[in-house]
N, C-alpha and C positions, 0 to 999 in steps of 0.2 A: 501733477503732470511733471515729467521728470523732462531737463533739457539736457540734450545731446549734440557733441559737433557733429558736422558733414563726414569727415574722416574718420569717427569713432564710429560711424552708424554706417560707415562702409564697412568698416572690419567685422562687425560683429551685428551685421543686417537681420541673418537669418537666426541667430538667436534670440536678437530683439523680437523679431515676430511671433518669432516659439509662445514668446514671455504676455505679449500684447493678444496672442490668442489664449493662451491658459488662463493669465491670470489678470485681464482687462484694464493691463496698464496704458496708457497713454506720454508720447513720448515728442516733444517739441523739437525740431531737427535744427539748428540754426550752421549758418556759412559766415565767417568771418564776422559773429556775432550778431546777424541779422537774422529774425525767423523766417526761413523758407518752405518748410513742411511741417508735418503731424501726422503720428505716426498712430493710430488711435484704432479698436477693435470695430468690426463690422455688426450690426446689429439687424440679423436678420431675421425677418418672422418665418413661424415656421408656417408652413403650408399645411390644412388638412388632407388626409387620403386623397387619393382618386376617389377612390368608392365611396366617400364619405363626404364629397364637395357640395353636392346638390340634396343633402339633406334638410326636410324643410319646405325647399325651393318648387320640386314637381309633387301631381297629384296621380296616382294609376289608375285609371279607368276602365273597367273592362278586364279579359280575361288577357290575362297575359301568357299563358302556356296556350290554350286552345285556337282552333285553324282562325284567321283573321275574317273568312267568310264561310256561308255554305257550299256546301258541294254544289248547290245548282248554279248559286252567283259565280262562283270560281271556275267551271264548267262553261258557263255562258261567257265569261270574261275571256276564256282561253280560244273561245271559237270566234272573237270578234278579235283577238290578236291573229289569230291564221288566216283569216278574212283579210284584213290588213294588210298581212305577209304575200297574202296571196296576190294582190294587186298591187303590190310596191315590184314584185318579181315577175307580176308577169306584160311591166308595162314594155317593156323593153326599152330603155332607153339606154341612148348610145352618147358617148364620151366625144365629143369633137373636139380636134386640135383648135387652140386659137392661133391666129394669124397674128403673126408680128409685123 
């Protein structure tokens, strides 16, 4: 670990960094001879893919390209949403103002 003044690590900031990301120097900042910072490389992990996160983790079951039901389930499920539809529209209800 190399020490560095406050003044010297103003002037020449962005090179130290250059240096401390290249090549994982670490750099002691001291103020009128007191340490006040550390200037030291970030050590991040790296992430796997997106598509590659849940490897492992899920199981697939079932078909996955083919329709989720049959025509008669899908068929019957569509005639009890317009049934629905149909009675959600034809209740008539009206918006009243509330009174302040």
């Amino acid at each position: 670990m190399q020490t560095i003044t406050a003044t010297e690590f103003k002037a020449r900031c962005l090179e130290l960094m250059d240096r401390v990301c290249e090549r994982g120097e670490t750099y002691l900042i001291t103020k009128r001879g007191r340490r006040v910072a550390q200037l030291a490389p970030v050590h991040l992990q790296r992430s796997t893919s997106v598509l590659g996160c849940l490897r492992g983790r899920m199981e697939i079951v079932g078909d996955l390209v083919g329709p989720p039901a049959s025509e008669a389930a899908w068929n019957a499920t569509l005639r009890e949403w317009d049934d629905l539809n149909a009675i959600r529209v034809g209740t008539g209800r009206r918006r009243t103002r509330r009174r302040r």
